[in-house]
DRENRO-910981 format. One record per residue: chain; x, y, z of N, C-alpha, C in turn; residue in three letters; residue number from 1. Coordinates in nm, 3 decimals. Atoms other than C-alpha are relative to their C-alpha. Layout:
+---+---------+---------+---------+---------+---------+---------+---------+---------+---------+-----+-----+
| c |      nx |      ny |      nz |     cax |     cay |     caz |      cx |      cy |      cz |   r |   k |
+---+---------+---------+---------+---------+---------+---------+---------+---------+---------+-----+-----+
| A |       X |       Y |       Z |       X |       Y |       Z |       X |       Y |       Z | ala | NUM |
...
+---+---------+---------+---------+---------+---------+---------+---------+---------+---------+-----+-----+
***
This chain:
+---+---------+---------+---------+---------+---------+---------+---------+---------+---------+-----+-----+
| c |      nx |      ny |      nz |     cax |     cay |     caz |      cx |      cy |      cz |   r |   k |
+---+---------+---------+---------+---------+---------+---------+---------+---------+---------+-----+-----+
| A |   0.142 |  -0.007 |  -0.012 |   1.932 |  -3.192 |  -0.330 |  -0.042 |   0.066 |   0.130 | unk |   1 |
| A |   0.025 |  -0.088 |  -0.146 |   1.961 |  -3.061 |   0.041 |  -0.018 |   0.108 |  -0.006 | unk |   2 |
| A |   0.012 |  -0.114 |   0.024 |   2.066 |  -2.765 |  -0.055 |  -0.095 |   0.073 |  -0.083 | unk |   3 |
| A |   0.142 |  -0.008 |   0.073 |   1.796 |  -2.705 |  -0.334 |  -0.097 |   0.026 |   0.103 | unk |   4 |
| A |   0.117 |  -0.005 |  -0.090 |   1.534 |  -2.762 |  -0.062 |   0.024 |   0.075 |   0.057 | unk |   5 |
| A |  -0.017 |  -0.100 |  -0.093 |   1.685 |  -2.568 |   0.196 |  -0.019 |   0.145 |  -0.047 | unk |   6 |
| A |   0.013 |  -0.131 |   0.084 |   1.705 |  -2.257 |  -0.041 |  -0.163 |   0.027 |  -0.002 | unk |   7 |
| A |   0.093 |   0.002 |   0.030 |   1.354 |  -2.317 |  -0.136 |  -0.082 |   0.037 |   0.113 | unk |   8 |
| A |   0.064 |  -0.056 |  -0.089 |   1.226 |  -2.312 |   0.195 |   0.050 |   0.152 |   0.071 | unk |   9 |
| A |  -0.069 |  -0.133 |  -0.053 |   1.445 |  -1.986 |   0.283 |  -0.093 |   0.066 |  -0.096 | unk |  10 |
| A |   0.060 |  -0.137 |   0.087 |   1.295 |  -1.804 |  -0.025 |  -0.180 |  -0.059 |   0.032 | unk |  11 |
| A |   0.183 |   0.010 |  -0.004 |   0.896 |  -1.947 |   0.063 |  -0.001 |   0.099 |   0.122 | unk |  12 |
| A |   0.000 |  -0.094 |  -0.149 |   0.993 |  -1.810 |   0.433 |  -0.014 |   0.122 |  -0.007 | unk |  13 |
| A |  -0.026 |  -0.181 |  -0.020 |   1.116 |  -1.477 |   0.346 |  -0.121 |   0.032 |  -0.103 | unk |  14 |
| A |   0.116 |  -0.006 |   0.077 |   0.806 |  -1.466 |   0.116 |  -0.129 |   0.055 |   0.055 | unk |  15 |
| A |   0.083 |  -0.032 |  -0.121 |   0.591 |  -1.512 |   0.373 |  -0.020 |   0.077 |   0.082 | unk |  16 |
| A |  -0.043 |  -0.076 |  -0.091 |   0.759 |  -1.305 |   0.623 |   0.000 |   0.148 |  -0.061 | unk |  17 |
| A |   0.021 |  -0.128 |   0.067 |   0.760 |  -1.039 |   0.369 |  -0.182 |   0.071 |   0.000 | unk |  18 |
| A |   0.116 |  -0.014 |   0.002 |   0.382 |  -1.072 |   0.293 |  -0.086 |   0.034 |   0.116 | unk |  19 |
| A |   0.021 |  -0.059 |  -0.112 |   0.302 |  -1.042 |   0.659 |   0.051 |   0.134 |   0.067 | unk |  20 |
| A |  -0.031 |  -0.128 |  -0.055 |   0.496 |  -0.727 |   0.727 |  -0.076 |   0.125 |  -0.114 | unk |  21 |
| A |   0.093 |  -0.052 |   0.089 |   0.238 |  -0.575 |   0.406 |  -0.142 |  -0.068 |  -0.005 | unk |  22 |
| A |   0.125 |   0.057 |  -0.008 |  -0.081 |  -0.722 |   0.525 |  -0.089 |  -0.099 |  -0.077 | unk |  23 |
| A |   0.007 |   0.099 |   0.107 |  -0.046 |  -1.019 |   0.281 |  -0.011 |  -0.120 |   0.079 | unk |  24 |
| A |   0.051 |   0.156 |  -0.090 |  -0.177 |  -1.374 |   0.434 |   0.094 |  -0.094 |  -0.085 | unk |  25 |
| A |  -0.064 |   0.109 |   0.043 |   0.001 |  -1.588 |   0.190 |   0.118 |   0.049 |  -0.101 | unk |  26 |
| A |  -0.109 |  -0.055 |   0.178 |   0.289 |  -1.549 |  -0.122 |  -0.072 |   0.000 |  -0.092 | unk |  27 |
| A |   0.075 |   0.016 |   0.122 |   0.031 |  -1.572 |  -0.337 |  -0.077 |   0.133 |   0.003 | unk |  28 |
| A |   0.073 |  -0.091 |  -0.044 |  -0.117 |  -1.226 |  -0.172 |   0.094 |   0.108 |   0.019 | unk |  29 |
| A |  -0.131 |  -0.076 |  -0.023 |   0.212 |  -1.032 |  -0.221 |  -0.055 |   0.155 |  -0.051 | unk |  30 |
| A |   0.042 |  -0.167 |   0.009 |   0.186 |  -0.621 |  -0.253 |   0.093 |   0.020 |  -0.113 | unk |  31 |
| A |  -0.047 |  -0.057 |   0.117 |   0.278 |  -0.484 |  -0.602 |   0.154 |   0.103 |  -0.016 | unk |  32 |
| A |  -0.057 |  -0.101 |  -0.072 |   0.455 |  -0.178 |  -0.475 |  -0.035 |   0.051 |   0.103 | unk |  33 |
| A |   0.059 |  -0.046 |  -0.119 |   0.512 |   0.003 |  -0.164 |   0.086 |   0.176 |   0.010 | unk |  34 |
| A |  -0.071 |  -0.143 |   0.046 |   0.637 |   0.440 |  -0.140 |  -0.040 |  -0.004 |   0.214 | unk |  35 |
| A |  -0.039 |   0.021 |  -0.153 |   0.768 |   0.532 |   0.240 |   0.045 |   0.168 |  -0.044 | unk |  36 |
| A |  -0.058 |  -0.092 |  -0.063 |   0.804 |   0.870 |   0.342 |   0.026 |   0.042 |   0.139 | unk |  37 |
| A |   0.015 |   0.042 |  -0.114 |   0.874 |   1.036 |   0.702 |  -0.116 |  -0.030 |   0.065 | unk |  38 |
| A |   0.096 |  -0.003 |  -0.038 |   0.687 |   0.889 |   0.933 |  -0.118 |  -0.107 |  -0.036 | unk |  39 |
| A |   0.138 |   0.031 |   0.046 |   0.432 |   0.682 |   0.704 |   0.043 |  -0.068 |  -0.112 | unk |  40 |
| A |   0.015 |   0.071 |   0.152 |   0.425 |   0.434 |   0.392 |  -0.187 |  -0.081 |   0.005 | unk |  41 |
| A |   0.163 |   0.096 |   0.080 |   0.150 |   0.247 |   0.172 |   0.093 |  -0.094 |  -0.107 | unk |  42 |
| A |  -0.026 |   0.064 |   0.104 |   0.175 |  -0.009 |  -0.052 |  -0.142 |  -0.050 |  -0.065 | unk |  43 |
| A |   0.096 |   0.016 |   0.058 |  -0.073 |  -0.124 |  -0.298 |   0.024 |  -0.178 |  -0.027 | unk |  44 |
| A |  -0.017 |   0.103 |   0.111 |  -0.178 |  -0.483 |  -0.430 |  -0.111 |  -0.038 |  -0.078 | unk |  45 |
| A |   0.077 |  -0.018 |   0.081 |  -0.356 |  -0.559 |  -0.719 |  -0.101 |  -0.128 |   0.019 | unk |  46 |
| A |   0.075 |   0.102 |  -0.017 |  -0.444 |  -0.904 |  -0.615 |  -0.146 |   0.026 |   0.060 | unk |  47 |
| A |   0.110 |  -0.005 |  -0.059 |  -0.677 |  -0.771 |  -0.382 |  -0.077 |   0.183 |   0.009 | unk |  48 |
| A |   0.037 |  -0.120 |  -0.042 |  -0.714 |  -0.418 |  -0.488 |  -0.022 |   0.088 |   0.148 | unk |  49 |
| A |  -0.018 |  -0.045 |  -0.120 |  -0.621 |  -0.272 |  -0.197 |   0.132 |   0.091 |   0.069 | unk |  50 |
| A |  -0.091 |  -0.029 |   0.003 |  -0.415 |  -0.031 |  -0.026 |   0.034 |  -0.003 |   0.176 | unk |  51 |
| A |  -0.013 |   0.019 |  -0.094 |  -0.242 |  -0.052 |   0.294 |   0.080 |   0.061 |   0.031 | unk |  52 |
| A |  -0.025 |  -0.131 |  -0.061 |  -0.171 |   0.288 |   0.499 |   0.070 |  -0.013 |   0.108 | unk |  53 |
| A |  -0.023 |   0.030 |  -0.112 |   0.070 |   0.250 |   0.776 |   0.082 |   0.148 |   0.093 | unk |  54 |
| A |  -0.077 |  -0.081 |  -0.020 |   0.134 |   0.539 |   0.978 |   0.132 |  -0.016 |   0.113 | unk |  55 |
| A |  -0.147 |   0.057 |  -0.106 |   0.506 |   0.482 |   1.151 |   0.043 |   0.045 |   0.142 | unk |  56 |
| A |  -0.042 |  -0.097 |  -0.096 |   0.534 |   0.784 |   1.366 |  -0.086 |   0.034 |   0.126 | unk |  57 |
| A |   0.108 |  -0.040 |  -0.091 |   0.201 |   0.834 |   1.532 |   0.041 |   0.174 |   0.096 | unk |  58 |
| A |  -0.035 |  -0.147 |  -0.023 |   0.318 |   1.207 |   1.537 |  -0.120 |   0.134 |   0.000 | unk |  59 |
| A |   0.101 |  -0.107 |   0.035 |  -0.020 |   1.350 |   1.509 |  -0.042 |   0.078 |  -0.158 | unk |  60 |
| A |   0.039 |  -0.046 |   0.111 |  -0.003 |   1.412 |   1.156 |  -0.074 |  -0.123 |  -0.089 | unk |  61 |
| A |   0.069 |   0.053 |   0.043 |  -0.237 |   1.272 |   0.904 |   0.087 |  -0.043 |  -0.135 | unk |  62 |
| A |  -0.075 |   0.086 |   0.155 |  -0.103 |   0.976 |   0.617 |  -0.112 |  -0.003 |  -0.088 | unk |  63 |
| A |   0.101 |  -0.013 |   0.098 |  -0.305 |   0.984 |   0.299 |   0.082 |  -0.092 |  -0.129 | unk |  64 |
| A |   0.016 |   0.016 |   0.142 |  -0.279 |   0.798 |  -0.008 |  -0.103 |   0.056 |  -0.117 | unk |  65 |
| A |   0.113 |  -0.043 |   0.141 |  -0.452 |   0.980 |  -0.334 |   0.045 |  -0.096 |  -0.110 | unk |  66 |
| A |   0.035 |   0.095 |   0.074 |  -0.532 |   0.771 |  -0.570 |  -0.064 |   0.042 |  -0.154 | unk |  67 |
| A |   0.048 |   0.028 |   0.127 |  -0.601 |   0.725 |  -0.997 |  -0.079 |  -0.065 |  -0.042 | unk |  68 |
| A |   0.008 |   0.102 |   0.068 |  -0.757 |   0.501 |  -1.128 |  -0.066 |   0.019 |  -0.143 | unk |  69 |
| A |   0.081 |  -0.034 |   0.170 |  -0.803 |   0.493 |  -1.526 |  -0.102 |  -0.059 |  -0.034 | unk |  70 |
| A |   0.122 |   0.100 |   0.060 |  -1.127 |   0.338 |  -1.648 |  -0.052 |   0.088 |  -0.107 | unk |  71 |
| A |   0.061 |  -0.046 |   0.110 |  -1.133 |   0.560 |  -1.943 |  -0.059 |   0.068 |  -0.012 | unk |  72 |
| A |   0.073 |  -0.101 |   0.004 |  -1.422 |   0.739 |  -1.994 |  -0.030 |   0.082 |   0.166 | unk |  73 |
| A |   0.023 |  -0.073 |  -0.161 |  -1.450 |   0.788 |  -1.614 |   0.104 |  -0.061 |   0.119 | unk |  74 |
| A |  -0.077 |   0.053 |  -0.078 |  -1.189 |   0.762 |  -1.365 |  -0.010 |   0.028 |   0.146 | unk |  75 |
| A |  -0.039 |   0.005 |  -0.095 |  -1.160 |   0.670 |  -1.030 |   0.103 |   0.082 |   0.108 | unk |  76 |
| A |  -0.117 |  -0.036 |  -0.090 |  -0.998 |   0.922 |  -0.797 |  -0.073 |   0.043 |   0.149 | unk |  77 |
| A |   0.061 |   0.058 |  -0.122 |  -1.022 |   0.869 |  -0.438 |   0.131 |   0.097 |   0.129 | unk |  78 |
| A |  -0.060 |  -0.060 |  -0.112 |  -0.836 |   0.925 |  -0.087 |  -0.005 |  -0.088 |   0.094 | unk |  79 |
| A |  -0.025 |   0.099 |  -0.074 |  -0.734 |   0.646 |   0.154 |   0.104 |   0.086 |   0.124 | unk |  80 |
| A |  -0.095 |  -0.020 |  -0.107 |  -0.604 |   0.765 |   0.524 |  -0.003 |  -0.029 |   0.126 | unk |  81 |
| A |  -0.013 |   0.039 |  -0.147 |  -0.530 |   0.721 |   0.859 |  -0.085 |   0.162 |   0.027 | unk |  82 |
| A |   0.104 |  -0.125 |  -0.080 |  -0.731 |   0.955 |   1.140 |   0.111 |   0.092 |   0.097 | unk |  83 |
| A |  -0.083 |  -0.076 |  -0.115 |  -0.525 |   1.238 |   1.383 |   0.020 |  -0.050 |   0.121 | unk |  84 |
| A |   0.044 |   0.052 |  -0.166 |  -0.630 |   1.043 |   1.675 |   0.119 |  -0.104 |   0.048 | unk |  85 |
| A |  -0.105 |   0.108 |  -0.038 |  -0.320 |   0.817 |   1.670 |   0.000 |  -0.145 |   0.050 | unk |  86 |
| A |   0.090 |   0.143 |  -0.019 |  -0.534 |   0.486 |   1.719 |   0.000 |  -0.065 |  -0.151 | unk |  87 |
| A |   0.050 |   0.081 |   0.115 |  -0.526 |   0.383 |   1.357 |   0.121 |   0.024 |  -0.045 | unk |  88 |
| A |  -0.101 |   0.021 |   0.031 |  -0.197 |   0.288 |   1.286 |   0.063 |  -0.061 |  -0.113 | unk |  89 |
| A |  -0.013 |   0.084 |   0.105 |  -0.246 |   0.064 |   0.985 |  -0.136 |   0.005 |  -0.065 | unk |  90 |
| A |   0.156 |  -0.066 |   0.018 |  -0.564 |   0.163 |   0.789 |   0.020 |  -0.104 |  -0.150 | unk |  91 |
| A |  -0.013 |   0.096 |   0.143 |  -0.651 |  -0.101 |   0.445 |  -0.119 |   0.057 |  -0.059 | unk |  92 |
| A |   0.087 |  -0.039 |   0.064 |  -0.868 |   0.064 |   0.200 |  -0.023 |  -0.104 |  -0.142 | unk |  93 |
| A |   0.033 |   0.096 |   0.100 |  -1.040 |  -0.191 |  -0.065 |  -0.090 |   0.090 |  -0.108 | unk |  94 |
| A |   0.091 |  -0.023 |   0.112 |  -1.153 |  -0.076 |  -0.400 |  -0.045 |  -0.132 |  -0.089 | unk |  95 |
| A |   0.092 |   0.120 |   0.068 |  -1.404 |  -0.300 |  -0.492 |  -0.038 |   0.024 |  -0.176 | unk |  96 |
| A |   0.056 |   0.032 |   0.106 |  -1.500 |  -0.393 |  -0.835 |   0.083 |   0.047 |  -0.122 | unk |  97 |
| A |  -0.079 |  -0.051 |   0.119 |  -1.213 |  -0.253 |  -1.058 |   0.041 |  -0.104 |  -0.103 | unk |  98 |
| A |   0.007 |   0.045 |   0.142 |  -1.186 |  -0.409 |  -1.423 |   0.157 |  -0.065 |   0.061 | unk |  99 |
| A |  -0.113 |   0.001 |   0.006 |  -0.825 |  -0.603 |  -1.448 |   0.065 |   0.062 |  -0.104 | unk | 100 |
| A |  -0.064 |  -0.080 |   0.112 |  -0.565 |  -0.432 |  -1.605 |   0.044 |   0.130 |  -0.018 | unk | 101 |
| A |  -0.015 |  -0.153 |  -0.006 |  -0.618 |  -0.062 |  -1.538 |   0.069 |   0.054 |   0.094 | unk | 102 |
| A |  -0.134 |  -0.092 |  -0.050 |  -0.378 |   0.168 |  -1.436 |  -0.051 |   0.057 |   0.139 | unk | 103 |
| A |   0.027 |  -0.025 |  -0.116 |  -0.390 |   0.270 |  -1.056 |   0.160 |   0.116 |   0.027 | unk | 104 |
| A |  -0.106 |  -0.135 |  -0.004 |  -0.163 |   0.627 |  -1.023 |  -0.001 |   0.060 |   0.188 | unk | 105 |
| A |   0.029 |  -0.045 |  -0.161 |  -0.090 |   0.702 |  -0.620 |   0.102 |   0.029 |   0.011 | unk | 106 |
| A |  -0.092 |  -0.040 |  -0.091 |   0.099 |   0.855 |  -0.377 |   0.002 |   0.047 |   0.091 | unk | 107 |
| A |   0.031 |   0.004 |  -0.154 |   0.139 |   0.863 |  -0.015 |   0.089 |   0.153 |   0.067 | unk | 108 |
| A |  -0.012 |  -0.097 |  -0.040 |   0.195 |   1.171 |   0.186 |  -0.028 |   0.023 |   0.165 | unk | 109 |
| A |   0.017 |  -0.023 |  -0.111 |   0.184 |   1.308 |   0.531 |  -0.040 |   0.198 |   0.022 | unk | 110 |
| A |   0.007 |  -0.116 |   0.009 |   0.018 |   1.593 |   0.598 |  -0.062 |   0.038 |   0.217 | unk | 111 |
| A |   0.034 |  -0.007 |  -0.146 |  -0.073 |   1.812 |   0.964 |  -0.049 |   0.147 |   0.003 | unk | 112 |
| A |   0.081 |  -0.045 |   0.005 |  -0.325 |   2.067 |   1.040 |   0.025 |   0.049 |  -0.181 | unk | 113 |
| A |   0.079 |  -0.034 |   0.108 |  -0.450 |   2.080 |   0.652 |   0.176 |   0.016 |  -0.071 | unk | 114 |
| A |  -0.135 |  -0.003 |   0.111 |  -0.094 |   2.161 |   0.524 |   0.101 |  -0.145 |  -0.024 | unk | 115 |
| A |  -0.083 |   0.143 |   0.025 |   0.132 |   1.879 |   0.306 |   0.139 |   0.035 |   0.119 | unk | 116 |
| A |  -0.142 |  -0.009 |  -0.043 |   0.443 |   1.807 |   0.514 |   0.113 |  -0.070 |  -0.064 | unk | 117 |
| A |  -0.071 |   0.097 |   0.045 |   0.544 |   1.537 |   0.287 |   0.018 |  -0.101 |  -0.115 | unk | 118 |
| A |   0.042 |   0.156 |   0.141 |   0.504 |   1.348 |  -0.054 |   0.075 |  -0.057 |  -0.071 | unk | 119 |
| A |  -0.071 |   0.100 |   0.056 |   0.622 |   1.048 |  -0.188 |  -0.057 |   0.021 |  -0.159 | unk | 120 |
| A |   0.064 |   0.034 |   0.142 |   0.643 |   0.968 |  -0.538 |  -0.099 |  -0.041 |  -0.044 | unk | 121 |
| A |   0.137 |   0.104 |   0.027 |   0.382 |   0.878 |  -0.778 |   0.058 |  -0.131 |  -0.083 | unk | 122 |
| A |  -0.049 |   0.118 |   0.040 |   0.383 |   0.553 |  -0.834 |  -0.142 |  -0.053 |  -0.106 | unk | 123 |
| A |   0.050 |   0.046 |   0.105 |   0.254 |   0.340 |  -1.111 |  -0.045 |  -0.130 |   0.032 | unk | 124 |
| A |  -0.049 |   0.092 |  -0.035 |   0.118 |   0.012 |  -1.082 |  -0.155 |  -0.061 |  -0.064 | unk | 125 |
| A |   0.155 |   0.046 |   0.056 |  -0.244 |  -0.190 |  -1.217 |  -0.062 |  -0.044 |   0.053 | unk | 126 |
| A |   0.105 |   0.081 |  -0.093 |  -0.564 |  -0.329 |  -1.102 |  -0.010 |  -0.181 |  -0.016 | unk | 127 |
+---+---------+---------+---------+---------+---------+---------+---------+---------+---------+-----+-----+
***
């Protein structure tokens, strides 16, 4: 029974510890997926519709997530990024009011004066 518990609290910990290194407050606030290229990742979660931009390098180039979202007759496409200025190191963009269920199509990138330098897969994942 020790062991049971002990496990239990190892996997709530690393839960936790996970959710805090993706701008998640609790395990119950965990990030869906996350895409890492150089320099820069995002991850998305659906709990709170939201995406969370972290640039790694502070190299002067600009991180971007573009963004899907299906709602059918009219879809959602957007642009979530960090600024050149190298002060915004972790940037959280909230899309408010999305339906559950619908498909959310992104992918994170690094780009520097106006040209891509860098894109991650697109990833798949719902509101």
């Amino acid at each position: 029974m020790a062991v049971t518990r002990a496990r239990t609290v190892a996997l709530a910990t690393s839960l936790l510890l996970a959710g805090g290194m993706y701008g998640a407050t609790s395990a119950h606030a965990a990030v869906d997926g996350c895409s890492a290229v150089t320099g820069a990742s995002a991850c998305w979660s659906s709990a709170r519709d939201t995406f969370t931009v972290r640039d790694t390098a502070l190299d002067g180039a600009t991180v971007r997530v573009d963004y899907l979202v299906d709602l059918a007759d009219e879809d959602v496409v957007g642009r979530c990024g960090s600024g050149r200025d190298g002060r915004h190191r972790v940037v959280r963009c909230h899309l408010g009011g999305l339906p559950a269920g619908k498909a959310v199509v992104w992918s994170v990138s690094t780009w520097r004066d106006g040209r891509l330098v860098e894109q991650g897969p697109m990833r798949y994942h719902t509101s």
